[in-house]
C-alpha atoms as an extended CHARMM CRD file, in Angstrom:
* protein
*
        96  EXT
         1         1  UNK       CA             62.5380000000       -4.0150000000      -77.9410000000  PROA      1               0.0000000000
         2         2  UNK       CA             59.2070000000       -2.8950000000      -76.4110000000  PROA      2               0.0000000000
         3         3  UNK       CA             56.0050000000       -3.4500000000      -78.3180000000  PROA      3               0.0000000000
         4         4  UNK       CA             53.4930000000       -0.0440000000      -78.8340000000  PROA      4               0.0000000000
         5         5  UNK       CA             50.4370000000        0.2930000000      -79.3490000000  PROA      5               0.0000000000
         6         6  UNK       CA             50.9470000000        1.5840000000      -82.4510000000  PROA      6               0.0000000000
         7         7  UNK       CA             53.2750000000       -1.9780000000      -83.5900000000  PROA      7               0.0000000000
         8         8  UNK       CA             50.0310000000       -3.8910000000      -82.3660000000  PROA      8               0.0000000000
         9         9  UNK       CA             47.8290000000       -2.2680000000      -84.8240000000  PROA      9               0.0000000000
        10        10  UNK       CA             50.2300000000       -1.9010000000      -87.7650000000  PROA      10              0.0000000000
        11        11  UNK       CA             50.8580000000       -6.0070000000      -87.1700000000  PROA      11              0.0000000000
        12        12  UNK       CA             46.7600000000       -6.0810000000      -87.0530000000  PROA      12              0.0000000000
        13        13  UNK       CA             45.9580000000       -4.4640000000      -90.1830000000  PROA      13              0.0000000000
        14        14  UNK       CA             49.2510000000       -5.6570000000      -91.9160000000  PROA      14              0.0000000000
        15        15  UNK       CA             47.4610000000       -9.5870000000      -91.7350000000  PROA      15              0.0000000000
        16        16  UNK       CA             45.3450000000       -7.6030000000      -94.5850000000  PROA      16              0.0000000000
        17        17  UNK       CA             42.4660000000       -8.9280000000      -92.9030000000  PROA      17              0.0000000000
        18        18  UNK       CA             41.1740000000       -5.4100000000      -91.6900000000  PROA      18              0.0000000000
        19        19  UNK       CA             42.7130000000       -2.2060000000      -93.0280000000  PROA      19              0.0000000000
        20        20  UNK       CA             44.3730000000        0.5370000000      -90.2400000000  PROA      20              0.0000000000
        21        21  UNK       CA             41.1090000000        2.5770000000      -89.3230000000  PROA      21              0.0000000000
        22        22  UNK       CA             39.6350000000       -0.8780000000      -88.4600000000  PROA      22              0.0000000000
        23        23  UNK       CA             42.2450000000       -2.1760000000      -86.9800000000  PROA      23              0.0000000000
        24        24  UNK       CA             42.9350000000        0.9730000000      -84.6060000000  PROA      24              0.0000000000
        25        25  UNK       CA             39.0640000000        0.7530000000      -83.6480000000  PROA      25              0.0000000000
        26        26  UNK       CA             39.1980000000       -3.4470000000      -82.8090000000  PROA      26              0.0000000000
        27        27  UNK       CA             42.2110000000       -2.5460000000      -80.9520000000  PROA      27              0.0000000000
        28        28  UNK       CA             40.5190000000        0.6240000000      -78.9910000000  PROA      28              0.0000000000
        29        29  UNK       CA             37.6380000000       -1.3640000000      -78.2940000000  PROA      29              0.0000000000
        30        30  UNK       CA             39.7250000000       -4.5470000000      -77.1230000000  PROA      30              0.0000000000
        31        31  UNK       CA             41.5220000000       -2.1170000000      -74.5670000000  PROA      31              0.0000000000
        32        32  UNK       CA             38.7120000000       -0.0780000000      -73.6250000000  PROA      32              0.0000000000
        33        33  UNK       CA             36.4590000000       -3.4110000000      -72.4570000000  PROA      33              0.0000000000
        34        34  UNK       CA             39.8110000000       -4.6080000000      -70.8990000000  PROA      34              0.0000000000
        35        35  UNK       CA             40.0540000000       -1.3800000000      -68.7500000000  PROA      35              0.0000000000
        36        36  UNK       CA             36.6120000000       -0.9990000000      -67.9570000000  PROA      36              0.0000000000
        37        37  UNK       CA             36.3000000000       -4.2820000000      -66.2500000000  PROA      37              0.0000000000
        38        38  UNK       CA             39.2390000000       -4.0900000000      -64.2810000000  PROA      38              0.0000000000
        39        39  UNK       CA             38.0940000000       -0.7050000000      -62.7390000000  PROA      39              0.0000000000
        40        40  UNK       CA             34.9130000000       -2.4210000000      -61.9410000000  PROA      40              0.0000000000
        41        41  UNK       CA             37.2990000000       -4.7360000000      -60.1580000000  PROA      41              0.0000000000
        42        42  UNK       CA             36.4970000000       -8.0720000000      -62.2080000000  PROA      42              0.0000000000
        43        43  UNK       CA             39.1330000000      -10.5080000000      -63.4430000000  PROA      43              0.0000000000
        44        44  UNK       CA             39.7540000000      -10.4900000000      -67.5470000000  PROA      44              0.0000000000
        45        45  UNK       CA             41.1950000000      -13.8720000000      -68.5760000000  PROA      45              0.0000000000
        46        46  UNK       CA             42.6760000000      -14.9480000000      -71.7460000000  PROA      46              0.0000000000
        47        47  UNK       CA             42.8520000000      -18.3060000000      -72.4600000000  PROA      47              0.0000000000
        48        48  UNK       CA             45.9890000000      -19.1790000000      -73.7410000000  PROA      48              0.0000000000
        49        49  UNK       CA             47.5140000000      -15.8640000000      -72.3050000000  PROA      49              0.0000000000
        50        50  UNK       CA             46.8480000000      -14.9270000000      -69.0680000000  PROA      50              0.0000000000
        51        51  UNK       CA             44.9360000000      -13.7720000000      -66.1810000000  PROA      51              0.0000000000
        52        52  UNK       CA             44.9040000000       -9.6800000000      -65.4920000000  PROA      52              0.0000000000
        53        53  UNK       CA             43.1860000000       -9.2840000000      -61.7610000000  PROA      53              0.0000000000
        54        54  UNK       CA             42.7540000000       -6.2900000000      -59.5920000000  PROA      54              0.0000000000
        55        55  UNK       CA             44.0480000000       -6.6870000000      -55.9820000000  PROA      55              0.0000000000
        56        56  UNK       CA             43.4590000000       -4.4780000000      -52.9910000000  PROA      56              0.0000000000
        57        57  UNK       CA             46.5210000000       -3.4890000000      -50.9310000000  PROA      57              0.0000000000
        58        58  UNK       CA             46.2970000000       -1.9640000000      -47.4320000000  PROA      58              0.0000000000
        59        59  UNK       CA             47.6630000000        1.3020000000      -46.3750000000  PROA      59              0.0000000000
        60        60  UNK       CA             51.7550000000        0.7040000000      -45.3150000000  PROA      60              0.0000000000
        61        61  UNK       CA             54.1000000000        1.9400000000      -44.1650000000  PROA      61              0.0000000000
        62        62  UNK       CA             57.0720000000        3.1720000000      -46.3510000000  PROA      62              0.0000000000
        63        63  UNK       CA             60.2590000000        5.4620000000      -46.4570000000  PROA      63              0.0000000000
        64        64  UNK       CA             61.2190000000        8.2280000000      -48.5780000000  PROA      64              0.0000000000
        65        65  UNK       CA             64.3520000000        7.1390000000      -50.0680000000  PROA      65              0.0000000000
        66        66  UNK       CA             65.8870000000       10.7570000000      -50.3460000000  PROA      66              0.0000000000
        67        67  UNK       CA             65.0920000000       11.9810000000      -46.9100000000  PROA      67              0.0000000000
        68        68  UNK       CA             64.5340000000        8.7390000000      -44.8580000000  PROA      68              0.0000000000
        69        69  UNK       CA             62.0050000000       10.1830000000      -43.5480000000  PROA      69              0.0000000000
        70        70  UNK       CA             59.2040000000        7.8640000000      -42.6290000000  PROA      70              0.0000000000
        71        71  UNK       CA             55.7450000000        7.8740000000      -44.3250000000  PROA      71              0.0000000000
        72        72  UNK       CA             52.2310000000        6.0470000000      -44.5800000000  PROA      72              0.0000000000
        73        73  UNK       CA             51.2670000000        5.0380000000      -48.2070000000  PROA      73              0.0000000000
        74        74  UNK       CA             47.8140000000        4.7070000000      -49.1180000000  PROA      74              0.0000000000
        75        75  UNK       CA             45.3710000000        1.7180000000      -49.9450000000  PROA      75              0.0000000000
        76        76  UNK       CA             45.2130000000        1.1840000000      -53.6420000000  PROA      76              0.0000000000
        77        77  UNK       CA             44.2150000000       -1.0270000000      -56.0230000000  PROA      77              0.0000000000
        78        78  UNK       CA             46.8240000000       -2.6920000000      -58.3550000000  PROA      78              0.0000000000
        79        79  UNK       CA             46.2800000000       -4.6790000000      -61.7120000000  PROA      79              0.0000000000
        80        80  UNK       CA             48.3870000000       -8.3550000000      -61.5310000000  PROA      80              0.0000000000
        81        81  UNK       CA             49.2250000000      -10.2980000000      -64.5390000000  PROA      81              0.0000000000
        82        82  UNK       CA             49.7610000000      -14.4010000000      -64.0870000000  PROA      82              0.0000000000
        83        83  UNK       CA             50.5340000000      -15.9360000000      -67.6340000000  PROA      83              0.0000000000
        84        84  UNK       CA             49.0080000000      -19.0300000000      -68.7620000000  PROA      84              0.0000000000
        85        85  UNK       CA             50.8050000000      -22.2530000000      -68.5040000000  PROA      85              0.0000000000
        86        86  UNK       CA             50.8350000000      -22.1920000000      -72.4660000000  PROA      86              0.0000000000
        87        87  UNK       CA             52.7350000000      -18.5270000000      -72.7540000000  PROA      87              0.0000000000
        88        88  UNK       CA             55.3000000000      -19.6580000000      -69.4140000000  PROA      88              0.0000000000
        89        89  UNK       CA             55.9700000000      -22.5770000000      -72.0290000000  PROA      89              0.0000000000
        90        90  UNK       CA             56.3630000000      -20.3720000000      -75.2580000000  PROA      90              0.0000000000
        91        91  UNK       CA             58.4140000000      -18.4890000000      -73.7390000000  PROA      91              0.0000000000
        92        92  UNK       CA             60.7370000000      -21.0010000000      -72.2370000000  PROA      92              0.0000000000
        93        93  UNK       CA             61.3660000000      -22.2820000000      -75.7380000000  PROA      93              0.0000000000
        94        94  UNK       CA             58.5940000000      -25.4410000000      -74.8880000000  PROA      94              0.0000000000
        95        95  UNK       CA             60.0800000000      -26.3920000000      -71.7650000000  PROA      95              0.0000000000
        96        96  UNK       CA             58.6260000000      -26.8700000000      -68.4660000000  PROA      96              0.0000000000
C-alpha cells in the first residue's frame, strides 16, 4: 500500500489535535521548507528518520534501450534518502 499525501493529512488531523484545514497547511508548509532547501542544495535531516541530500551527477554516457542507439545524458542534480539507524531498526522488526 503506498501512503498519499492526502493519508498523511487525514492521519494528522484524525490525532484531533488540529482539524483538516490545519492540518493540510502544517503539512504544505512542512513540504514546502523541505523542497526549498533541497533546491538550494542543503541537506534536511530528521533525527530519528533520515537524511534527504542533493548530489551532483556528471554528464554520462547512456543507451536508448529501444534503438540502442548511443546517447550523452546530462548533469543533474538528484535528491538521496539514507534512513536513520533508528527507522533501518523499526523496520527490521528491532534487529540489527
Amino acid at each position: 500500500m503506498t501512503l498519499t499525501k492526502a493519508d498523511i493529512v487525514k492521519r494528522i488531523y484524525e490525532t484531533e489535535i488540529l482539524d483538516k484545514p490545519d492540518a493540510v497547511r502544517v503539512f504544505e508548509t512542512f513540504l514546502e521548507v523541505m523542497k526549498r532547501n533541497l533546491e538550494q542544495g542543503n541537506d534536511v535531516l530528521i533525527s530519528g528518520f533520515g537524511k534527504f541530500n542533493v548530489r551532483e551527477k556528471r554528464p554520462r554516457r547512456g543507451r536508448n534501450p529501444h534503438t540502442g542507439e548511443d546517447l550523452m545524458l546530462d548533469a543533474r542534480r538528484v535528491v538521496t534518502f539514507r534512513p536513520s539507524g533508528v527507522l533501518k531498526k523499526k523496520i527490521n522488526g528491532g534487529m540489527g
